[in-house]
DOSE-585231 format. One record per residue: residue number from 1; residue in three letters; x, y, z of N, C-alpha, C, CB in turn. Coordinates in steps of 0.001 Angstrom, whole numbers. Glycine has a CB too. Layout:
+------+------+---------+---------+---------+---------+---------+---------+---------+---------+---------+---------+---------+---------+
! resi ! resn !     n_u !     n_v !     n_w !    ca_u !    ca_v !    ca_w !     c_u !     c_v !     c_w !    cb_u !    cb_v !    cb_w !
+------+------+---------+---------+---------+---------+---------+---------+---------+---------+---------+---------+---------+---------+
!  NUM !  ALA !       X !       Y !       Z !       X !       Y !       Z !       X !       Y !       Z !       X !       Y !       Z !
...
+------+------+---------+---------+---------+---------+---------+---------+---------+---------+---------+---------+---------+---------+
***
This chain:
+------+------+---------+---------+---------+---------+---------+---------+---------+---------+---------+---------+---------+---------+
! resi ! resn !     n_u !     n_v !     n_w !    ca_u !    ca_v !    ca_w !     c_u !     c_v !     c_w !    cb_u !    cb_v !    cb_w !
+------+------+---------+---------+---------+---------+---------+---------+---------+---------+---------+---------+---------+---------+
!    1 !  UNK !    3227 !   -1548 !   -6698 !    3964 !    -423 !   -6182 !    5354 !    -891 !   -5810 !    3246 !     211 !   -4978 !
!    2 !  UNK !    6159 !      58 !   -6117 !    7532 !    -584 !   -5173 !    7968 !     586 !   -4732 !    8886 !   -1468 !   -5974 !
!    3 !  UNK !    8373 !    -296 !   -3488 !    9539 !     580 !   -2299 !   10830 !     100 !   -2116 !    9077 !     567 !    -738 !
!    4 !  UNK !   11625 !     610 !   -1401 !   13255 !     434 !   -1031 !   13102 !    -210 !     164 !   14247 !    1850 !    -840 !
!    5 !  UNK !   13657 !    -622 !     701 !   13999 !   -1516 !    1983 !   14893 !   -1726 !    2284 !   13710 !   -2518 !    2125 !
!    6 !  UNK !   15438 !    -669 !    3302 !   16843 !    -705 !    3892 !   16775 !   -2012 !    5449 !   17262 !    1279 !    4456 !
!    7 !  UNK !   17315 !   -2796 !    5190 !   17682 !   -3596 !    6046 !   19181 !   -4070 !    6579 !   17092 !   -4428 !    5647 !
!    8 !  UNK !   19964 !   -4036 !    7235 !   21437 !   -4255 !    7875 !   22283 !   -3787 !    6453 !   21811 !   -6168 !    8497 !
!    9 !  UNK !   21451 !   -2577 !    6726 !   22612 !   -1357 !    5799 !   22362 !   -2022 !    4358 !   24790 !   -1414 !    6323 !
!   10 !  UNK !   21383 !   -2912 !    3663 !   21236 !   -3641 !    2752 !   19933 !   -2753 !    2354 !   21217 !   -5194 !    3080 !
!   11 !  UNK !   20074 !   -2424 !     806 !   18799 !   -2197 !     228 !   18512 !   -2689 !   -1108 !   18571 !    -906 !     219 !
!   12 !  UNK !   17084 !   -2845 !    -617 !   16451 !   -3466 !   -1752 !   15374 !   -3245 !   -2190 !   16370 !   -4489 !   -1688 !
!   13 !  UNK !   14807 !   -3065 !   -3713 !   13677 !   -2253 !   -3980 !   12943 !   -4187 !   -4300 !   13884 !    -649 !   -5580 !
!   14 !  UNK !   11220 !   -3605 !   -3612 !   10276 !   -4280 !   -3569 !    8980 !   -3803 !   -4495 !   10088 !   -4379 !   -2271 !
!   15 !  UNK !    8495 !   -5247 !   -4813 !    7388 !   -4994 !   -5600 !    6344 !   -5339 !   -4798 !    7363 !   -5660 !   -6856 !
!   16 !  UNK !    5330 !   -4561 !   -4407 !    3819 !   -5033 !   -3468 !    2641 !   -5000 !   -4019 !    3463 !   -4188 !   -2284 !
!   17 !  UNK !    1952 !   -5483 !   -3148 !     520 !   -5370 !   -4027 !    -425 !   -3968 !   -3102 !    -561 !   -7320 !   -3920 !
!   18 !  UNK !   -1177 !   -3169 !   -4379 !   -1621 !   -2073 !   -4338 !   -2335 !   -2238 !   -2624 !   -2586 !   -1787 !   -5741 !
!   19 !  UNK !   -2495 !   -3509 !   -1924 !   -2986 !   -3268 !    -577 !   -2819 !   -4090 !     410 !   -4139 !   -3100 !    -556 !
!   20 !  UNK !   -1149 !   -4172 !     320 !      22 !   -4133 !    1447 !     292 !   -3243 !    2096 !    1111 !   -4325 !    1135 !
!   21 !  UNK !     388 !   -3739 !    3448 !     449 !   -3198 !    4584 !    1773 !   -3596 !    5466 !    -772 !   -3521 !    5183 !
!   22 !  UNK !    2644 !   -2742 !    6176 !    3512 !   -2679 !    6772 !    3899 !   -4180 !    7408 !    3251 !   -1645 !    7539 !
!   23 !  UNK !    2724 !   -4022 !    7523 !    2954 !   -5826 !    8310 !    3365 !   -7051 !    7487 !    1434 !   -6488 !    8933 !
!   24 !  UNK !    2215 !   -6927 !    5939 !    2740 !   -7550 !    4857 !    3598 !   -7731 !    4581 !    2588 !   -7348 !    4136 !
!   25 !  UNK !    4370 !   -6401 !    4389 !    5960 !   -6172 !    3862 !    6820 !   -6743 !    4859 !    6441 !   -4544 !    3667 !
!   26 !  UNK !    6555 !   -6824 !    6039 !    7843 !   -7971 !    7066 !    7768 !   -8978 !    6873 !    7882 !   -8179 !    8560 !
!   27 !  UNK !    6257 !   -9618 !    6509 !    5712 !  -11019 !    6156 !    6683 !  -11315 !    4908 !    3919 !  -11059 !    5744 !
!   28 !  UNK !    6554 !  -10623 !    4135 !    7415 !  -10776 !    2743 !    8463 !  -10879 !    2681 !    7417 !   -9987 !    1945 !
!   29 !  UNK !    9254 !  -10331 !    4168 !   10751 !  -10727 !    4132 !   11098 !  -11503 !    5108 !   11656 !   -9674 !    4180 !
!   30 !  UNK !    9750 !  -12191 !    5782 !    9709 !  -13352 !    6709 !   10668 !  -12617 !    8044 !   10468 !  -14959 !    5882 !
!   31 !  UNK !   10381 !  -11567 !    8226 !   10744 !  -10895 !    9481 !    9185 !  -11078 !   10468 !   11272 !   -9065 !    9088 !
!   32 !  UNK !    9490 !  -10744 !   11916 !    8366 !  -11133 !   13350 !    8059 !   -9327 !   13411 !    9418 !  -12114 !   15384 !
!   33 !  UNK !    6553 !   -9195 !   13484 !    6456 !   -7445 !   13728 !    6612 !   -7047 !   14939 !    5139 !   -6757 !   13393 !
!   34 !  UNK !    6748 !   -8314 !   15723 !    6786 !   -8154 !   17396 !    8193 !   -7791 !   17651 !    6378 !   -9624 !   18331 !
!   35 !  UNK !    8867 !   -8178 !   16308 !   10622 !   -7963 !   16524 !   11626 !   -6415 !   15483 !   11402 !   -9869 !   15752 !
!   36 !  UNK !   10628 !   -5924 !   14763 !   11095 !   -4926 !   13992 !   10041 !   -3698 !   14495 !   11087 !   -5361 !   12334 !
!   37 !  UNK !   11506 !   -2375 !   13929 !   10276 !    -986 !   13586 !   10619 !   -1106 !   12434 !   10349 !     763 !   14206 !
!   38 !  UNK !    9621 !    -193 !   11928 !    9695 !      70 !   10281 !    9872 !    1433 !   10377 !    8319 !    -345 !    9261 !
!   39 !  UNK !   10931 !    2498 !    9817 !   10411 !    4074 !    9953 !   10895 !    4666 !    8275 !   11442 !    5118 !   11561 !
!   40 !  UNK !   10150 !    5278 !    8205 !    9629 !    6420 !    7181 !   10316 !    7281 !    7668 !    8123 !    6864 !    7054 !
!   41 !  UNK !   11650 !    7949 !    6628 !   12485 !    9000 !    7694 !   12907 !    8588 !    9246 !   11524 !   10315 !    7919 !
!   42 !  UNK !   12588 !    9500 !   10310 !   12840 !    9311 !   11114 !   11373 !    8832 !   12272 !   13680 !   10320 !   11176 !
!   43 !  UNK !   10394 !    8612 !   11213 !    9100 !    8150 !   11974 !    8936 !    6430 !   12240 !    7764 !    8690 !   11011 !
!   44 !  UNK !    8130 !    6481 !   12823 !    7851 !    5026 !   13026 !    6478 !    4684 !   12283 !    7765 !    4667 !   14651 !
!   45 !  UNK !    6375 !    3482 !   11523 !    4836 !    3498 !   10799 !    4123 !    2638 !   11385 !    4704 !    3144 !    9293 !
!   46 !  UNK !    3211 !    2566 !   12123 !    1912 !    1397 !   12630 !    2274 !     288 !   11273 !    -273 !    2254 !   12564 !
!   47 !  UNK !    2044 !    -733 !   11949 !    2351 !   -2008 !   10759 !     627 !   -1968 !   10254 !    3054 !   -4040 !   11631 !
!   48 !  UNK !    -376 !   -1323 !   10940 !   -1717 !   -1057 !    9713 !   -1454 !    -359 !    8543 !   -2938 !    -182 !   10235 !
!   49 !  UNK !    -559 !     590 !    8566 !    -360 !    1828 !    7046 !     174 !    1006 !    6466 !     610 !    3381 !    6975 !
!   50 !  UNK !    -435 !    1686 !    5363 !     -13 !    1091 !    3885 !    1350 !    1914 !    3231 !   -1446 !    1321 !    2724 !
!   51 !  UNK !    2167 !    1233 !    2887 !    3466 !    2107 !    1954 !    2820 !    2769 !     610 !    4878 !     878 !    1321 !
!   52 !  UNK !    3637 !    3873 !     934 !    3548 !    4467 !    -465 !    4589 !    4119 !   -1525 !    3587 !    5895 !    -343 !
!   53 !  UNK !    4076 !    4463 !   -3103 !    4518 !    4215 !   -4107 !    6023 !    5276 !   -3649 !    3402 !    4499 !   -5415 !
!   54 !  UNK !    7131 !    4348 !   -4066 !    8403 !    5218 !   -3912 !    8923 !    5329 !   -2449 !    8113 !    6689 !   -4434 !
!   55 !  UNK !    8485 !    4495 !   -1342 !    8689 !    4928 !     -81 !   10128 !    4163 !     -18 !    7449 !    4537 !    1057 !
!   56 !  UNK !   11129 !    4751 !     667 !   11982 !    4620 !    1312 !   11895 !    4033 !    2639 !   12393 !    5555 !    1260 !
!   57 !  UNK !   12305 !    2577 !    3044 !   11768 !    2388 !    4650 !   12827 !    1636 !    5348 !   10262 !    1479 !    4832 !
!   58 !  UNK !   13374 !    1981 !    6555 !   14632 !    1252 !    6919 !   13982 !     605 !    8059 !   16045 !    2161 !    7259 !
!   59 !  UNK !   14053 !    -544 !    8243 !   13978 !   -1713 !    8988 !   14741 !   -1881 !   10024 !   14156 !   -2664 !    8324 !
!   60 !  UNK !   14211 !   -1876 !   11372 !   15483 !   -1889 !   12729 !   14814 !   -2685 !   13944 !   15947 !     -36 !   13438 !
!   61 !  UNK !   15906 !   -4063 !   13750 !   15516 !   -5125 !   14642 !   15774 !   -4585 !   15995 !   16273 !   -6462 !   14381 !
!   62 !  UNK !   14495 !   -4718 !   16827 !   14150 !   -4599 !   18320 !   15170 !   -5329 !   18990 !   12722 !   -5158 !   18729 !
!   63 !  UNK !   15969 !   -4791 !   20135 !   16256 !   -5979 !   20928 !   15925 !   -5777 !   22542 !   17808 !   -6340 !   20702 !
!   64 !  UNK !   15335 !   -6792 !   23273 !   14869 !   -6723 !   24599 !   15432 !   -7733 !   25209 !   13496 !   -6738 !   24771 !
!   65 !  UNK !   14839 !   -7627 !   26810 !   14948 !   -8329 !   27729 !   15793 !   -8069 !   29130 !   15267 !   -9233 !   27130 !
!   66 !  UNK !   15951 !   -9158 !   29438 !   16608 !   -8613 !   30433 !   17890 !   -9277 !   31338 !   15616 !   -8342 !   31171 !
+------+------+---------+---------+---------+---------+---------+---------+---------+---------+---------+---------+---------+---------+
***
């Protein structure tokens, strides 16, 4: 399957395997899930869902602390 992957205004279409999971796909770009959202439009996706064929997904590094 492949998706788009908008990352620091950077996109890039990805090839996955039919049962990759959100989490996978950060693994794949060696991003921390404790440190990104992933959103679908303007949603946020549980790093359990799986991408769909054709998904569009923009990537937005968390920042905390204090």
């Amino acid at each position: 399957m492949k998706v788009t992957v908008v990352l620091n205004k950077r996109s890039e279409v990805l090839n996955l395997d039919e049962d990759a999971t959100i989490e996978s796909l950060l693994g794949k770009l060696d991003l921390y899930p404790d440190a990104h959202i992933v959103l679908r439009g303007k949603t946020p996706v549980p790093l359990s869902d799986r991408p769909n064929d054709g998904d569009e997904l923009r990537i937005i590094k968390v920042a905390s602390g204090g």
